[in-house]
N, C-alpha and C positions, 0 to 999 in steps of 0.2 A: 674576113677576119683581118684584123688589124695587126702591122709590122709589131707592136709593144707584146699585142696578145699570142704570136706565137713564140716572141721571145719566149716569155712566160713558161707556156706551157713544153716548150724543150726544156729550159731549164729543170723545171719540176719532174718530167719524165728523163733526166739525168740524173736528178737526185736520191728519186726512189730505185734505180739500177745500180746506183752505189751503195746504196741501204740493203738491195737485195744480196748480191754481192758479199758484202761483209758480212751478214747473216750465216750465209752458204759457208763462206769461210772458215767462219766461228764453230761451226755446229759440225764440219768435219774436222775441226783441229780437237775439239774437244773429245767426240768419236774416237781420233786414233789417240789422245791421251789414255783415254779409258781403256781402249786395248790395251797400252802399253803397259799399261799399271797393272791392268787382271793379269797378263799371260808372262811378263816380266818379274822373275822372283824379288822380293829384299833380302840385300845381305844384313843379316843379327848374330847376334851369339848370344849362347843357349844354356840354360842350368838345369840338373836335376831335382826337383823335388827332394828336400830329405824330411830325415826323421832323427832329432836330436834334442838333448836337456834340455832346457831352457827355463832360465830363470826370472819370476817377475817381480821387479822391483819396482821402488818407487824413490824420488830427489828431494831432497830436502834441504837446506842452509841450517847448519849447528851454530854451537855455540862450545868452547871444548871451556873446561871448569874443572877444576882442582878439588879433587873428595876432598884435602886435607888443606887448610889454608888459615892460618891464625897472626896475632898481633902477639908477639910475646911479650912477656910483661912478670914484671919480679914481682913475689908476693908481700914481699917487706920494704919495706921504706929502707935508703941509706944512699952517700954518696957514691959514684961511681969511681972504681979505683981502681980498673982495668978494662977494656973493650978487646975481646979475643977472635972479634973476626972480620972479616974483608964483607962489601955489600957484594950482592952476585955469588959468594962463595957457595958451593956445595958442600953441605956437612951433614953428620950421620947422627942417628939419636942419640940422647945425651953426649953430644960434646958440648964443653962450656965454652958460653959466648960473653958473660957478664960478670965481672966480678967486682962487687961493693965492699965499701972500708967492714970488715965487721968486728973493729977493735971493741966497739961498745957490746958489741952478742958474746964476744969470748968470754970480756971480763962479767959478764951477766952469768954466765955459764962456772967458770970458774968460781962464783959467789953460790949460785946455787950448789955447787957440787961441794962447798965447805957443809953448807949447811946440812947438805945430805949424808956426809958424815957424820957429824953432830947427833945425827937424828937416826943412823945407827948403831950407835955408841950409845946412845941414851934408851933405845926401843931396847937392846941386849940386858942394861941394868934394870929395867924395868922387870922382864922377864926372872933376872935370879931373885927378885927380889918378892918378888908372886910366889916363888915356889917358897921360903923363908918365911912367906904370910907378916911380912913387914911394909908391904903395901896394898893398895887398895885395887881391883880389879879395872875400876874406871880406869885410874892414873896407867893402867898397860895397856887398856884398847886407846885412850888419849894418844900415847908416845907412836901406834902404831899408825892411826891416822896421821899423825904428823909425818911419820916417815914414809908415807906412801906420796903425799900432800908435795914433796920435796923431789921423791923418785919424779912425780910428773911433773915437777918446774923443769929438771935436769931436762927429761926426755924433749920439752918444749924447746931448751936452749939450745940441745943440738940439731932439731928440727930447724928453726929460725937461723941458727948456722948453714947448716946445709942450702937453705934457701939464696944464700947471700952470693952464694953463685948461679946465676943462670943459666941451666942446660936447653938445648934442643929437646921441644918435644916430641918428633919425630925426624925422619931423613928428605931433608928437600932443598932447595936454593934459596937464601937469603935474600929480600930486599934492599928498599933502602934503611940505613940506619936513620933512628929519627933521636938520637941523641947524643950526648957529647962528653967525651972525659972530664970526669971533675963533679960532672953536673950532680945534682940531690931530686935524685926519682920519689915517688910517692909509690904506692901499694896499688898494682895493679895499671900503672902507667904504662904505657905502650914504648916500645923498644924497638922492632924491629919485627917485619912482615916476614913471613915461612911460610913456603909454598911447596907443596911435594908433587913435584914434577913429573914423577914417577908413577902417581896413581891419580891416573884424570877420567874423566867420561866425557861425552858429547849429550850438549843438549839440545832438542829439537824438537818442531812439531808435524802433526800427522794430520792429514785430515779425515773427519771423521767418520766419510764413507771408509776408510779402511781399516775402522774398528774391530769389526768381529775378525778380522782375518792377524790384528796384531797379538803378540805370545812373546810369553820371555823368552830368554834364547837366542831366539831370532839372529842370523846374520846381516852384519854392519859392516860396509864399509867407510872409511873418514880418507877423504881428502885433501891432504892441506891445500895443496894449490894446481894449478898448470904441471903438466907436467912430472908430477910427484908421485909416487906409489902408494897405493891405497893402503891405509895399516887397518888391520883386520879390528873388529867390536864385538860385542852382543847386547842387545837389550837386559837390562837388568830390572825395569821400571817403565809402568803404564798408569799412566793417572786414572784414578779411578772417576773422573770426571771429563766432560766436554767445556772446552771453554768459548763462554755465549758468545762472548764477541768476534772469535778467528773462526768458530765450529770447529777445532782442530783438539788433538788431545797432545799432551806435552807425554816424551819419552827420551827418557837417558838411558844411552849405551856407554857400558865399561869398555875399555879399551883393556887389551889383553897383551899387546906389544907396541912396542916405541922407541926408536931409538933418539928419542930429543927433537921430535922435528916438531910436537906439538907445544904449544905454550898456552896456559891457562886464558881466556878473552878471547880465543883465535879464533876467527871463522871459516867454518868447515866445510867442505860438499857432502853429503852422507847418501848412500847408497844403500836402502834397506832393504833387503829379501825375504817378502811374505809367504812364496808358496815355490815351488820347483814343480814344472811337465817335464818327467822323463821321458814320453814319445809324444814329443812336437813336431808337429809337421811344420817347418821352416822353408823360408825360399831367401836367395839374395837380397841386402835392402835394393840396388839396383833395378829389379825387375821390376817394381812398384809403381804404375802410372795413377797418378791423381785425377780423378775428374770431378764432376759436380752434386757426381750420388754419392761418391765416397773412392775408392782404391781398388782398380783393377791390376789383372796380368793378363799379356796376353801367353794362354800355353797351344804351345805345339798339336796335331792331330790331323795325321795327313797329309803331313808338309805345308798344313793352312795355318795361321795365326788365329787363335779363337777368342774374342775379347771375353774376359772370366771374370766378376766383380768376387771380393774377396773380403775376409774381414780378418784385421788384423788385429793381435793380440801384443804379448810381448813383446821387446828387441831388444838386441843385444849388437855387439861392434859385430856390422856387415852382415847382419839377418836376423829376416823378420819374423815371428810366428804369425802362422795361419790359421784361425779357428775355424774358418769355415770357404772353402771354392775350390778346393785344391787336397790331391791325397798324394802319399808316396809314389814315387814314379814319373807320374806327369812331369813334362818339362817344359820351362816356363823362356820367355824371352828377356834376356839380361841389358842387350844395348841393340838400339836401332828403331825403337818403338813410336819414335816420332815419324817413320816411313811409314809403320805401318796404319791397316782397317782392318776392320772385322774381318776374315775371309781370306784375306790376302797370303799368297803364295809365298814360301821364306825358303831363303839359301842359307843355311849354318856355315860360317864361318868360322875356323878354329882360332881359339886367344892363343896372341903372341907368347 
């Protein structure tokens, strides 16, 4: 045999003594891992199973909308000859906002009220003069229609007076003014936007698997923003239709209390409560591990961790309901869960 050929073959029966070797190595490092892991407890912290209310809701984005919202507008034609309020102002029903020249309704008024004089002065002689049989029946029922003919001119002029002021027609906040002193409004021109602030609802939609479970009444919560307190609603209104293109059904909640923080356009979080479990079986959201089938826990039994697939229903801040893996009592593993296996031994560690 050749000086090359037993290089060769030392080298190669080196190589494979180092392959064995690491092998050996491997196979008892992993050995005593696995001891160490079976017979070596994990530290976790630990919750009890409860049983409590729980409410299920469902999120939506509103739309918050003013029940009462109009363009005010004078019913008579005239120039404008006083503007009585500030834009932004809050004011109450019938205060006056508007008031037009109405030198020409007074003297229209003052003319009919001659005439309506006239016309009972004359309906009176008529009368003595029927019972005398010195006139004619017609000529008295004539004088009476006249005098009624005159009462309702009168009652028109101070109606069209009256008109020549414009009041509030409910209580809310003023927009902007859209006209100006002096100016010659026409019958029914727009003046100024009124919004009642005070009486709003939210609008929103649903979708329509949670139709049979929607009902008036219903508890609403509206969100203005981050951060803000929820002011409390109820449904007042369920479409009595689907609509084709969302699948969703549209719903307005009145709102019941406000202290100004809502404004008509504003967008909402809404928070609706379709149904209430008074004994729910609930666990921490923390104790929830995700995997590929769906939501497990691992609970306690034995001092062993038992991995326990679970289905979850409701939440609420900091827990979850459990419809089904899980009953009162059992307790469940809160933090540490990423040490653990199925099986594996736990130390309860009490929270700080």
């Amino acid at each position: 045999m050749s000086k090359n050929t037993k290089l060769i073959v030392s080298i190669s029966v080196l190589v494979l003594i180092i392959i064995g070797c690491g092998y050996w190595y491997g196979q008892q490092s992993k050995s005593a891992m696995t001891q160490q892991l079976t017979t070596k407890p994990v530290l976790v912290t630990v919750a009890n199973v409860q049983v409590k209310p729980v409410a299920f809701t469902i999120d939506a984005v509103g739309t918050v909308v003013a029940k009462q919202t109009v363009l005010v507008s004078s019913e008579v034609p005239g120039q404008i000859l006083t503007i009585l309020f500030k834009q932004g102002q809050h004011i109450k029903k019938g205060t006056p906002l508007i008031h037009l020249d109405d030198a020409s309704l007074r003297a229209q008024l003052q003319s009919d009220q001659a005439d309506l004089t006239l016309s009972e002065l004359n309906y009176k002689r008529m009368q003595r003069l029927i019972k005398t049989g010195a006139t004619a029946k017609q000529s008295v029922d004539q004088a009476r229609a006249t005098l009624e003919e005159k009462q309702a001119a009168v009652a028109m002029d101070k109606a069209n007076l009256a008109k020549a002021t414009v009041m509030a027609p409910f209580t809310g906040i003023l927009g902007e003014r859209l006209v100006d002193l002096g100016e010659y409004i026409t019958a029914g021109q727009a003046l100024v936007r009124l919004v009642a602030t005070n009486n709003l609802r939210v609008d929103f939609q649903v979708a329509e698997r949670y139709l049979p479970e929607l009902s008036l009444g219903q508890a609403v919560r509206v969100i203005p923003g981050a951060h803000q307190q929820a002011i409390q609603a109820k449904v007042t209104f369920i479409a009595p239709d689907v609509n084709i293109s969302s699948r969703s059904v549209a719903v307005q909640a009145s709102i019941t209390q406000t202290n100004g923080e809502l404004r008509p356009g504003q967008f909402v979080d809404v928070k609706q409560t379709l149904r209430q479990n008074d004994n729910a079986v609930v666990v921490p959201e923390e104790s929830l591990v995700a995997t590929i089938g769906g939501a497990m826990v691992y609970k306690i039994v034995d001092g062993k961790a038992v991995a326990v697939p679970v289905k979850v229903g409701a939440r609420e801040v900091g827990v979850v309901q459990i419809l089904k893996g899980l009953q009162k009592g059992d307790v469940v593993v809160t933090t540490g869960q990423q040490k653990l296996r199925d099986g594996a031994k736990i130390k309860e560690i009490k929270n700080p």
